[in-house]
C-alpha positions as CSV (number, residue, x, y, z in Angstrom):
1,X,-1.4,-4.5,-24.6
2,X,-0.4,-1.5,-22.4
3,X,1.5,-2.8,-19.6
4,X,0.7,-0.1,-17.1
5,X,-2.8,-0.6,-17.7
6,X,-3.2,-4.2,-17.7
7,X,-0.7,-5.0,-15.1
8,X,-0.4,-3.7,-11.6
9,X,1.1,-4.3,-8.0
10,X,-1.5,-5.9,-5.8
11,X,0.0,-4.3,-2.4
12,X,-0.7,-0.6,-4.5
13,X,-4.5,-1.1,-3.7
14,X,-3.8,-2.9,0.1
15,X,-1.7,0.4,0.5
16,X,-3.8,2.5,-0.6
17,X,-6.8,0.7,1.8
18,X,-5.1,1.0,4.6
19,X,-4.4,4.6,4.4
20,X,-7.9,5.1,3.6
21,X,-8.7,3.1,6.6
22,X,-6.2,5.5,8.7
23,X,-8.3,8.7,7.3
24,X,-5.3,10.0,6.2
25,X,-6.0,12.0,3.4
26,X,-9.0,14.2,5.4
27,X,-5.5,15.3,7.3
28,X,-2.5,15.1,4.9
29,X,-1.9,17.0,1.3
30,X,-1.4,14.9,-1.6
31,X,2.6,15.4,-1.5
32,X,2.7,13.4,1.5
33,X,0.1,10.6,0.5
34,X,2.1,10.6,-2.4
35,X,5.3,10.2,-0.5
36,X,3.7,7.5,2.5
37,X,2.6,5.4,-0.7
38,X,6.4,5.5,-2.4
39,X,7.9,4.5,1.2
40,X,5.1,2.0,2.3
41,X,5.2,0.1,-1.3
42,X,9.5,0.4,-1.0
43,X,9.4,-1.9,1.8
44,X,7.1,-4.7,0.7
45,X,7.2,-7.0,-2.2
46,X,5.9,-6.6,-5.7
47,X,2.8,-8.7,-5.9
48,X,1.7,-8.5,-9.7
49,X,-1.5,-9.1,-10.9
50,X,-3.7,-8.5,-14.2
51,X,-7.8,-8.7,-12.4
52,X,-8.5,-8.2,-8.6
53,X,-10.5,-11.2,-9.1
54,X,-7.6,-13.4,-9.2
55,X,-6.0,-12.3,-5.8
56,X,-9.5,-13.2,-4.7
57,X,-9.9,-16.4,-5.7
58,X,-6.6,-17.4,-5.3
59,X,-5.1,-16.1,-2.6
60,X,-5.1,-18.5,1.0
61,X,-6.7,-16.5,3.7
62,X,-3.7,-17.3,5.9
63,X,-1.4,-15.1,2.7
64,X,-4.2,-12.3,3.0
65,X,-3.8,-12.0,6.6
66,X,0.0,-12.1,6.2
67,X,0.0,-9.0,3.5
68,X,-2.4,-7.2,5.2
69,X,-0.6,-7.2,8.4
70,X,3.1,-6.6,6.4
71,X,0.8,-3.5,4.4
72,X,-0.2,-2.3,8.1
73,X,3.3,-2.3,9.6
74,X,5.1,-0.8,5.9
75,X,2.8,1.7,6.2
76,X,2.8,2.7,10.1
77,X,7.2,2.6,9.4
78,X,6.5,5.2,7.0
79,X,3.9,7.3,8.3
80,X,6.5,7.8,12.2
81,X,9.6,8.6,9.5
82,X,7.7,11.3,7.7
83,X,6.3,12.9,10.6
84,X,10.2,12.4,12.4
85,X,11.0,14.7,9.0
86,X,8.9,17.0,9.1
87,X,9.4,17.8,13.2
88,X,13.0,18.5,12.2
């Protein structure tokens, strides 16, 4: 078994989503994707899994909801402290 293939943090892909969502790579290189992911996944909890399937069928709605909204603000609280860098 290869760990960092079979295992991964569930709020990777909600992060990942999200910034999709935002269109954020049509306006940003990949140094700062890279860099809003490391500072959006810093702030939220590690949520393991082995098979998307399982978040799916296990997870309550009312736990979706909450990571969603904790992956929304993570990444919003990293997205105004890059751009505060980079105006300095």
């Amino acid at each position: 078994m290869k760990l960092d293939d079979d295992i991964h943090n569930y709020y990777e892909h909600l992060v990942l989503e999200h910034i999709a969502e935002l269109k954020l790579p049509l306006a940003n290189d990949d140094d700062y994707i890279a860099d809003l992911c490391c500072l959006a996944l810093n702030q939220l909890p590690p949520r393991y899994i082995r098979y998307e399937v399982d978040m799916s069928f296990y997870l309550a709605q009312s736990e979706r909801q909450q990571m969603e909204m904790n992956t929304q603000n993570a990444v919003n609280k990293a997205i105004r402290f890059l751009d505060k860098k980079t105006r300095k």
